[in-house]
N, C-alpha and C positions, 0 to 999 in steps of 0.2 A: 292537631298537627301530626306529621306523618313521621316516624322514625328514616331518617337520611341512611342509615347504613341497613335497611327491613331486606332479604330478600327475597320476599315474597314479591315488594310493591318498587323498590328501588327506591325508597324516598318519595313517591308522589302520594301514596294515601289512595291507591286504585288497585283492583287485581283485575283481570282482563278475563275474561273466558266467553268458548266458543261452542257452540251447541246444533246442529242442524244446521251450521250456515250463519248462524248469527251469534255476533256478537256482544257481549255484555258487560260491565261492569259494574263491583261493587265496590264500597269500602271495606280498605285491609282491615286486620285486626289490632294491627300496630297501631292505626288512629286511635283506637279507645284505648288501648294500652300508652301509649303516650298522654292520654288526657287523666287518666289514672295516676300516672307518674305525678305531674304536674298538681293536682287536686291535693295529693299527698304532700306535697311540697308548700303546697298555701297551706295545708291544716297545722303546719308548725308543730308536728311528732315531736319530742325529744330523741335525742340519739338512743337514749336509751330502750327506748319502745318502738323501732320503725320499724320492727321486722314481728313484733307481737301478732299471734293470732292465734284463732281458738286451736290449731294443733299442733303451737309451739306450748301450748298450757301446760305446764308438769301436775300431774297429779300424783299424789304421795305414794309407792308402794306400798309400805311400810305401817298403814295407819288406813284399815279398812273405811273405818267410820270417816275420815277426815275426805275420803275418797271419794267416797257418796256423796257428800256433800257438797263436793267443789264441783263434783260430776253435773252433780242436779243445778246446782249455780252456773256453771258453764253453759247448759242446757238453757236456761231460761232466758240468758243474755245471747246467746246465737239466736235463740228462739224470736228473740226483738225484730234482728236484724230483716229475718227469714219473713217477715209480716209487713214490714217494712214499708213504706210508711202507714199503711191499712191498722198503726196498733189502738187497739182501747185508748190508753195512756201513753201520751206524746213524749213520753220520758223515761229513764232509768235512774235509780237511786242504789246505789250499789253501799252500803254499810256494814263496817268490818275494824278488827283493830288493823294494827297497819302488817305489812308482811303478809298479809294472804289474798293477793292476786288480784284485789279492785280495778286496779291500772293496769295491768295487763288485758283483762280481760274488757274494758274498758275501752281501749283505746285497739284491742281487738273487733272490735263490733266496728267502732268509726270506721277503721280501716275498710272491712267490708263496703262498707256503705257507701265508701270513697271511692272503691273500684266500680261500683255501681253504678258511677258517674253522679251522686250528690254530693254535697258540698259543706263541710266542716270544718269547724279549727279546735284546737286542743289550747286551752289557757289553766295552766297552775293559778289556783284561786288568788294565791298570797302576790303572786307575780301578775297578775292584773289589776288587783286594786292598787299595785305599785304602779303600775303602768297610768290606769285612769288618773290617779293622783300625780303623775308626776306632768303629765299632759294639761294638766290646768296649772293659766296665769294670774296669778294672784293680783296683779297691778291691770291685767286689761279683764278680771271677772270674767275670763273664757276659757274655754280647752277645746284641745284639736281633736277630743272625744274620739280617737281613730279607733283603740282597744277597747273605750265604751259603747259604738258603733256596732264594731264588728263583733261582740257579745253579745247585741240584742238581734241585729240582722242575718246572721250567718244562719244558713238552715238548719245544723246540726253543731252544737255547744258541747264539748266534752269540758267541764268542769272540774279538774284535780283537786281531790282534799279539801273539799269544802267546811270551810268554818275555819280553816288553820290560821287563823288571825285575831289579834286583841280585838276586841267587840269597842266600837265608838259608834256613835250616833251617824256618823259617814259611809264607817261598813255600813251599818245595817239599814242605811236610805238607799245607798246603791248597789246592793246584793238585791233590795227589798224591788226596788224598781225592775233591774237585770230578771230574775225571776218571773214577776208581772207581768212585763212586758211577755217573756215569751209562753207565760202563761193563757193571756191575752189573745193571744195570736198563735196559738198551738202548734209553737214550736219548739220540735224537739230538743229537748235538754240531757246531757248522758253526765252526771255528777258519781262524784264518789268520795265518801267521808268517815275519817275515824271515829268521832261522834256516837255518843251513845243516844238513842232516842225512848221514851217509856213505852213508846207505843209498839216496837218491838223487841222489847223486854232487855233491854238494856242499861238498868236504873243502880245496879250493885254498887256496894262500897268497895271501892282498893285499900291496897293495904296505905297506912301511913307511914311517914317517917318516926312520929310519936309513937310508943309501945302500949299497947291497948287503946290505940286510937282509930278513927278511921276517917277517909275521906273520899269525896263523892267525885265522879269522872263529870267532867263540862259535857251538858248537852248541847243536841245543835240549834235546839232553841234557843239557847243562853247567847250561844255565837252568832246565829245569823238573824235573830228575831223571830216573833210568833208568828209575822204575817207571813214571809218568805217561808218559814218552815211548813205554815199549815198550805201553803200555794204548794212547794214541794212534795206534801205528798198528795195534794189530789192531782197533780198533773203525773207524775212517775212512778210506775212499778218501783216498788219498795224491796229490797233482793239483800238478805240478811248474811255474811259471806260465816261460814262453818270456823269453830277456832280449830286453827290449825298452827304447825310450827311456821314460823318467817318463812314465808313462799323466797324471798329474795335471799336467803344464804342457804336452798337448796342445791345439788349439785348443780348446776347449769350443764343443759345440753348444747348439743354442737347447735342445735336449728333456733336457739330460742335467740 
C-alpha cells in the first residue's frame, strides 16, 4: 500500500518517468516502506524496543574488555541477519544474565529482517504460555490456539526470556512441541535467555542467603526440558553475551 501524503507518487504507489520518448513506470519506494511499517506493526515490538537497532547499541566507553565483547556479540547477530535466510543454523540463542543487551539486540536483528519485507512476531515467553493457556476451554477441551498458531507458523519467532516460567509438565509439552515444530521445519527461531547452560560454561555457584553456604543458578534445561533444550541448540547459533554492567541503566542516548 502506497503512503497517501508520498511526494514522490502522490498516493498511487507509481513514479512515472520519461526517456527518449517513452514512458515508464515503476513502484515508489514508499510501497515498501509502508509494508515495512505495517510488518513492524504485526510483529508486536514492545514500546520499548521499536526503535532498537544495531546502531542505537551503546557500547560501554568505560570498560575496554566489556567493549570487545559486545562488539564481537553485536557482530555475529547483525552477521545473522546479513546471511539471511542462507544461515547454517535457522536460529539464534542469545544467553546472558539480564541487563546486557539480549533484547535489544535481539529484536534489532527482527527489525532488520522486517524491513526486508519477511515476517515475524516478537512474544515474551511468560506472556505467551499465558496467552496459550488462557485460549483453552476447559468445558469444550479446545483452544482458539491463535498465539499457539502464530508461534509455530510465523516465519521469524523472536522468543523473550526464555525459561522465565515455573517448570510443569504443560510448559514443557508445549515449549517442547513450539520448539519441534520449527525445528522440524527449519524455521527461524531468534530466543534469548537468562539461563545458565553447562555447555557454555555457565554451571557456578551464587552466593546464598546462608553464610558459607551456596547455591546453584536454574538451568535451562531444568526450565524448558532436555528435549527442547537439546533441539535448541542444534537448531541455533549459541551467542554467549560478555558480563557487563546492566546495559539498561546505562545513560540512554537521544537515538536509542
Amino acid at each position: 500500500m502506497a503512503k497517501l501524503d508520498c511526494k514522490l507518487c502522490s498516493g498511487t504507489g507509481w513514479t512515472v518517468s520519461e526517456q527518449d520518448g517513452i514512458s515508464s513506470a515503476e513502484r515508489c519506494s514508499c510501497v515498501a516502506e509502508s509494508q515495512a511499517e505495517q510488518m513492524e506493526k504485526l510483529a508486536q515490538i514492545p514500546e520499548n524496543y521499536q526503535r532498537a537497532s544495531f546502531e542505537n547499541f551503546h557500547l560501554p566507553d568505560d570498560n575496554p574488555t566489556a567493549r570487545r565483547g559486545l562488539s564481537d556479540v553485536m557482530l555475529a547477530v547483525s552477521g545473522f541477519t546479513r546471511i539471511y535466510p542462507k544461515n547454517p543454523k535457522p536460529g539464534l540463542l542469545l544467553v546472558g544474565p539480564p541487563g546486557t543487551g539480549k533484547t535489544h539486540l535481539a529484536v534489532a536483528a527482527l527489525r532488520l529482517l522486517l524491513a526486508r519485507g519477511h515476517e515475524g512476531v516478537f512474544f515474551d515467553y511468560q506472556n505467551l504460555l499465558e496467552r496459550i493457556r488462557s485460549s483453552y476451554n476447559e468445558k469444550l477441551g479446545t483452544s482458539t490456539r491463535e498465539a499457539y498458531r502464530s508461534a509455530l507458523e510465523t516465519e521469524i519467532l523472536l522468543l523473550d526470556d526464555l525459561g522465565a516460567h515455573r517448570v510443569t509438565d504443560w510448559v514443557e509439552d508445549t515449549v517442547t512441541s513450539i520448539v519441534n515444530f520449527r525445528y522440524n521445519h527449519r524455521k527461524p527461531l531468534i530466543a534469548t535467555t537468562n539461563l545458565v547452560d553447562p555447555d557454555i560454561g555457565g554451571t557456578g555457584p551464587e552466593k546464598s542467603q546462608v553464610p558459607g553456604a551456596h547455591s546453584f543458578r536454574t538451568t535451562l534445561e531444568e526450565r524448558v526440558g532436555e528435549r527442547a533444550r537439546s533441539r535448541l541448540f542444534e537448531m541455533c547459533r549459541v551467542i554467549r553475551m560478555p558480563s557487563v554492567n546492566d546495559y539498561r541503566i546505562k545513560p540512554q542516548r537521544a537515538d536509542r
